[in-house]
N, C-alpha and C positions, 0 to 999 in steps of 0.2 A: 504493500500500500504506500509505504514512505517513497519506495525508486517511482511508480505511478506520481504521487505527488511532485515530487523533486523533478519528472522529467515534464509535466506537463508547465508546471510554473516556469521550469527552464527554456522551455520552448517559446509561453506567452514571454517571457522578458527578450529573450532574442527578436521576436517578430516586433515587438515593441520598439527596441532597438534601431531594425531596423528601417522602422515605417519612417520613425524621428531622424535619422542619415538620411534615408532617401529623399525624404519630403524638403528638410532643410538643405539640402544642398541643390533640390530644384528650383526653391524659393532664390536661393543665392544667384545660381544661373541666369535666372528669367531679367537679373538686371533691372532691377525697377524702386523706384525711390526708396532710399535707405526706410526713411519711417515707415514705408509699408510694410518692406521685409522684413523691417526687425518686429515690426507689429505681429507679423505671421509668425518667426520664429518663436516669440514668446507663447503663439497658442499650442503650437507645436511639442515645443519643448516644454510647457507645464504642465500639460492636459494630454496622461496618454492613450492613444485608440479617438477621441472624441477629438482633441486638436485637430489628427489627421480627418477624419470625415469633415470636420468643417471646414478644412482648407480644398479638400477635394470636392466638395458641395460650394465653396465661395470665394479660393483662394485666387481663382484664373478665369477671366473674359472667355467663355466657352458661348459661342451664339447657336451652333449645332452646324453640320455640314452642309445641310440641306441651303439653310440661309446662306453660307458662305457661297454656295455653285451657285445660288440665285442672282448676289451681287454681282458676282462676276461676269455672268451671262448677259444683265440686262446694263451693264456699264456702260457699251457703244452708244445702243439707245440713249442713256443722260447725258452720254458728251457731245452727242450731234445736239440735241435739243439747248444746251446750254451753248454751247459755240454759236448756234442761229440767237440768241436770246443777245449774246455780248456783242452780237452784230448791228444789233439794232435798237440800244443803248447808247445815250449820250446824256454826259452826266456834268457839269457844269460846280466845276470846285472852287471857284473866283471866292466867292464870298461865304466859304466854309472856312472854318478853322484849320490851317494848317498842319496841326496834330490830328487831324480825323484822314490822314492822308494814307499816310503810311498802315492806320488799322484797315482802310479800306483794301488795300494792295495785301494786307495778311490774309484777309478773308478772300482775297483771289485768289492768293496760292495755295489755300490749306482744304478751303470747300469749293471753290471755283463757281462762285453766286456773284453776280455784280449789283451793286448799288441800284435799287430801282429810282428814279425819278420822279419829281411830280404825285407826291399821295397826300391823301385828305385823312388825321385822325384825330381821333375824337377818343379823350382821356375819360373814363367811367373809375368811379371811385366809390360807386354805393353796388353790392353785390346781387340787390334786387333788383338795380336799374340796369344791369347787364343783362339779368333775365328776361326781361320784358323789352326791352332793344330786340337782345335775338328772336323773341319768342312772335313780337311784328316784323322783322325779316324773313323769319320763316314762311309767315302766311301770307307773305309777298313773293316767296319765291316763284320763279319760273318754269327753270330747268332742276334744280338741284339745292342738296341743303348737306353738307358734310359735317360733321360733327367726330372731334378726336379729344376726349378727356381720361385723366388716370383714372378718374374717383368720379363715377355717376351716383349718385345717390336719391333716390325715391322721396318724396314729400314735398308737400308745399311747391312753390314755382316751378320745380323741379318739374313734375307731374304737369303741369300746361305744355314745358316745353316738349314733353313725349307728344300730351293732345296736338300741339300746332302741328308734329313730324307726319303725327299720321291722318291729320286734313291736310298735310301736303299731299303727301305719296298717294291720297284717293283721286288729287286731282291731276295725278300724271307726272308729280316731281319723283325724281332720282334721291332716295333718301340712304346716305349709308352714317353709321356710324360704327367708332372705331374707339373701343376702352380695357383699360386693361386688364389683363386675365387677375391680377391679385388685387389691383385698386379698387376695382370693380365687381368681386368675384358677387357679392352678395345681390347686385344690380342684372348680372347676366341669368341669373335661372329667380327673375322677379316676374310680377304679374305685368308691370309695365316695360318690361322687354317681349315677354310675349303677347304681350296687344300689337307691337309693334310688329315683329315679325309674320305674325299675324294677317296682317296687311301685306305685307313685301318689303316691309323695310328690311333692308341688310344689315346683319348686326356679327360684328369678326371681333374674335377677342384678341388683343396683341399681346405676343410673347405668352403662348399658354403654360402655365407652371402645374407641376404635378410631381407626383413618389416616382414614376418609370424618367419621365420627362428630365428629372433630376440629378439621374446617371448620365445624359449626354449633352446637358446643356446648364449653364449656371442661371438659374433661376429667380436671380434677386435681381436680375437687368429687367428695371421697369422700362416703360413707353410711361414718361412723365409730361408729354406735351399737353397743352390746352389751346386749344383752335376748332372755330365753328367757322364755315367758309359757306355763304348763300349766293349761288347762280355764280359763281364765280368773278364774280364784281365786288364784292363784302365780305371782309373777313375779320374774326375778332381770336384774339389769342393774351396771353396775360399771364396771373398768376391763379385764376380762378378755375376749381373744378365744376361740374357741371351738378351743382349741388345747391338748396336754400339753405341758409346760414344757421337761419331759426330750426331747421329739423337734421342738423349734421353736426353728430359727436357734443352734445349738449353735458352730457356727460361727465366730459374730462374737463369740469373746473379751471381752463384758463378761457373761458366766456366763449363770442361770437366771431367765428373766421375774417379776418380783415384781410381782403385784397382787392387788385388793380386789373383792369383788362382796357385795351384799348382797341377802339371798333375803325378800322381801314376800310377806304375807298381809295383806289390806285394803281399801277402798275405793280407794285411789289404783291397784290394781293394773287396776282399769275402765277406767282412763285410758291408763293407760299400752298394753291392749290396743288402746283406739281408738286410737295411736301408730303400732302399728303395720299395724294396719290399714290406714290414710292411706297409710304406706311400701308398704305391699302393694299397694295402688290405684292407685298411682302409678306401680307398674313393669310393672300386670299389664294396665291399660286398661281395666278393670273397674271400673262406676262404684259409688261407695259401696251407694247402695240395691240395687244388684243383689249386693252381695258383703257386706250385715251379714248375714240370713241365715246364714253360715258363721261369723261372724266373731268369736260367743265374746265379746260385749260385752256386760256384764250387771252390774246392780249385786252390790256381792259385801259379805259381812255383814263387821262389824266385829269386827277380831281382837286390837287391841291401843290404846294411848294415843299414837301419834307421829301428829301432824299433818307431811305430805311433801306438798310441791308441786311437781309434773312439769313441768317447762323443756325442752321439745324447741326444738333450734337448727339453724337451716341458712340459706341462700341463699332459698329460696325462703318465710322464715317475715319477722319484724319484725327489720329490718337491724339487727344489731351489739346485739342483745338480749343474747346471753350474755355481751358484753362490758362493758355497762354494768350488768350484774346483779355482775358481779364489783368492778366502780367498785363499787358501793351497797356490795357486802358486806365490800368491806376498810375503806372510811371509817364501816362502823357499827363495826368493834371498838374495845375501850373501853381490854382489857387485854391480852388473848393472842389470837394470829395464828398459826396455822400452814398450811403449803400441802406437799404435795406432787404432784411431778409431774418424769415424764420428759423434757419438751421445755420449757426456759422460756427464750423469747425474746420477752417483753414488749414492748409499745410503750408509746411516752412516757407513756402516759395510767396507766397499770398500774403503770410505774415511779415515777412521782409521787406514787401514792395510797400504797403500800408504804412510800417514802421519807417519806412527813405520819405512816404511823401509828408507823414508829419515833418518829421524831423527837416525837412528842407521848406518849409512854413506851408505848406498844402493845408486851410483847413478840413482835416478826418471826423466825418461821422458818422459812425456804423448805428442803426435801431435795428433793435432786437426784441423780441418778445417778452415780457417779464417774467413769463411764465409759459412755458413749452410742454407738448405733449410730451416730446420725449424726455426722460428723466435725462438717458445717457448723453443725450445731446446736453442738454440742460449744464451737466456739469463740464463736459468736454470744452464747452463754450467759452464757460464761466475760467475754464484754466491758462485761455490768453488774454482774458483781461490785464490783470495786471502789466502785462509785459507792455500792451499797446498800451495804457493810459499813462502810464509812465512814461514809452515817444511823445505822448501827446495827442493820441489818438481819444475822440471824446466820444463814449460808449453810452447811448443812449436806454432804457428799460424800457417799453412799450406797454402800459397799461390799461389799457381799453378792448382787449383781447387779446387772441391769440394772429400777431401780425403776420400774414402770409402773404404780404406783396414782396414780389422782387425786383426792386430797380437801383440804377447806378446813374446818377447823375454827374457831370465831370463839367468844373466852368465854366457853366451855364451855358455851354456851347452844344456838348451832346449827351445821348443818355443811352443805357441799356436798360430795356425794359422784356420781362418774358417768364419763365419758368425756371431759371437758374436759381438754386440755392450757394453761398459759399458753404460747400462741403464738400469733400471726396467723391461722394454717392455720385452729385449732380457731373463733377469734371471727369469723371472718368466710367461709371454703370450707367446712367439714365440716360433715354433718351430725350432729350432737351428741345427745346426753340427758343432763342432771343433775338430779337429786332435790336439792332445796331443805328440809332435812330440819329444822324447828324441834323439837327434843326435844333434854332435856338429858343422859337416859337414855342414849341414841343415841350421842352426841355426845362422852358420856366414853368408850364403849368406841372408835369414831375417835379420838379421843385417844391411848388407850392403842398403838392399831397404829402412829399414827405416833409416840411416843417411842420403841415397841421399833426402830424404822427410825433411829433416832437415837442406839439405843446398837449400832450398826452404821454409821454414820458421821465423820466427820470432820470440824471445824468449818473454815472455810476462814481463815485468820488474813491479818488485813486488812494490817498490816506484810508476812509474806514475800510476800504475793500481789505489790504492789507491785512488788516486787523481782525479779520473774520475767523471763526472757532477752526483750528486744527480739523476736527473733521469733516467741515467743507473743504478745506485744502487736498486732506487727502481724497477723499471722493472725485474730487476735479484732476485730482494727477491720475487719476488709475481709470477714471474714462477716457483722459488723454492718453493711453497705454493706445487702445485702440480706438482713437479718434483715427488715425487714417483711412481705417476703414468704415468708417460710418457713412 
């Protein structure tokens, strides 16, 4: 019984052994920011058998084969259609800011999207008046109503805008929508998904996750976008999922979702359809040329003076593009900086550039939520405080809810406005959309929404921060353990 014992225990410690060699030194291989790897080695090497499942469940950008022979296959198809697109582009930089030059030309070489021209938008800052925007464009549409959210959620306005989709689709419109398999999962086997389909509406789940699914594919790469696109003339995209405020996660005690969406008319809104299209192509197996036909891609007349260039992000697009668009756009401000965002757990590279533009007199100011769903973000957050308020970086608390807009305004010249969280998740797993928005028109009213977020906040004072009980310290170092990976 004891040699049984002694060999079986020997053998677990050997496999043990070796799972932690193998694993860590594939981690070391792969070459990839120090604080991620060492992130991983730490689960690796303290947690054993269950370290390893979790790095082989989440440690590597796995999209599946299938999706990769797809990319590849329909590639010619996007480069012919964007080459005719930069052909018939003319974009007028005379009285732009000469820092928005150079980001422009990054976004040419990394996503190959040029600068549309000539768009009308229209900044929404109340989450019921987005609702009801769309919910009269719908029952205006013509041709088509697309609709792409993480998080569909039932109740309240929510439920009109199902009813408007399917008094479209009875009178002959093209209704697809496109949500995703985890954000959405409680949404896609609902009674108001099937009224819809019901009808004909088409309804694809992206990136479907599951127990089998999960052996050859990494399952935590969301489809984080939000875009609702009508007849292919009107498109809205933002921070907003496709949810009433009043009947979503009421719950979790940091109040009422606060975000931003802004409603286009313009040339960029072409693009933004061909976006989604791609997203739709991707989930439905349907290759591009057999599904433009349907697809409501068409050039669309000019309606306004804001030059927007469309930055779609994800895993399967040019690595760590939204991440280095963000490097470019905090070291172009000159004077004023502002961000907001629900999740901010920066990596070193993001902490650095923030910390150059205080420190070289750039006014910094990050708003944050006072109170986050997530615990582990919550303290991960809270662990580079100190460091920035100390550059000088002025760290706002947002107390009016839980603040879920994301935007970036830079010297009142340009702004980012869209889906991007400052985290890992968003610059490297999620798939993303930000409008890259060079107008100064623009730019003052984003402005304007984030002071009024400001005079509903709290500055975080760099002295008592300091002073705070040991075990918020420690709780903030040890989410920052794996903040990379959040």
């Amino acid at each position: 019984m004891d040699k049984i014992y002694w060999i079986l225990t020997t053998s677990i410690f050997i496999t043990d052994l070796a799972i932690r060699i193998g694993l860590s030194l594939r981690v070391i291989m792969r070459k990839r920011a120090a604080s991620v790897s060492l992130a991983w080695l730490i689960i690796i090497l303290l947690l054993p058998f269950f370290g390893a499942i979790m790095y082989l469940l989440f440690g590597e950008v796995r999209l599946g084969e299938r999706r990769a022979s797809k990319i590849l296959s329909e590639q010619p198809v996007i480069s012919q259609w964007t080459q005719a697109l930069y052909k018939r582009v003319s974009v007028d930089w005379k009285q732009i800011n000469p820092e928005c030059i150079p980001i422009n030309r990054q976004i040419d070489a990394m996503v190959r999207i040029p600068t549309m021209p000539d768009n009308c938008l229209e900044l929404i800052s109340e989450p019921t008046t987005f609702l009801r925007k769309l919910i009269t464009d719908i029952r205006r549409a013509k041709s088509s109503c697309f609709l792409q959210f993480y998080i569909w959620n039932e109740g309240g306005l929510a439920d009109n805008v199902t009813d408007a989709l399917i008094e479209a689709k009875k009178r002959g419109v093209t209704c697809r929508v496109l949500v995703d398999s985890i954000g959405s999962k409680p949404f896609l086997s609902s009674a108001p998904a099937e009224k819809m389909r019901s009808v004909g509406i088409e309804i694809a789940e992206a990136l479907p996750a599951g127990l089998i699914r999960a052996l050859f594919v990494r399952i935590d790469l969301r489809n984080h976008r939000k875009v609702a696109i009508i007849d292919g003339t009107i498109a809205y995209t933002g921070s907003q999922n496709l949810v009433d405020p009043s009947f979503f996660k009421q719950d979790q005690g940091v109040g009422k979702w606060i975000d931003a969406m802004v409603r286009i008319r313009g040339p960029v809104v072409e693009v933004m359809t061909a976006a989604f299209t791609y997203d739709w192509m991707m989930e439905n197996h349907i290759p591009l040329e057999d599904l433009y036909p349907s697809s409501d891609i068409h050039p669309v007349d000019s309606s306004g003076n804001a030059l927007v260039q469309l930055v779609p992000s994800g895993p399967n697009l040019e690595e760590g593009a939204i991440h280095n668009l963000l490097l470019t756009t905090i070291y172009a401000a000159r004077k004023k900086l502002i961000l907001t965002t629900p999740y901010f757990v920066p990596d070193n590279a993001i902490l650095a550039a923030l910390k150059s533009a205080a420190q070289r007199g750039v006014d910094v100011t990050i708003i944050v939520p006072e109170k986050n769903d997530s615990r582990l973000v919550h303290y991960a957050s809270r662990a580079r405080y100190e460091v920035l308020t100390k550059a000088g970086v002025k760290i706002m608390g947002f107390s009016g809810g839980l603040l879920h807009t994301k935007t970036i305004t830079i010297d009142d010249d340009f702004c980012l406005f869209g889906s991007v969280n400052l985290d890992m998740r968003s610059f490297w797993l999620n798939f993303e959309m930000t409008l890259f928005i060079y107008n100064k028109e623009f730019t003052a009213r984003v402005r304007e929404l984030q002071q009024s977020y400001v005079q509903s906040a709290r500055k975080i004072d760099c002295e008592l921060f300091t002073r705070r009980p040991f075990r918020e310290r420690f709780m903030e170092n040890v989410a920052l353990l794996v903040g990379p990976l959040l």
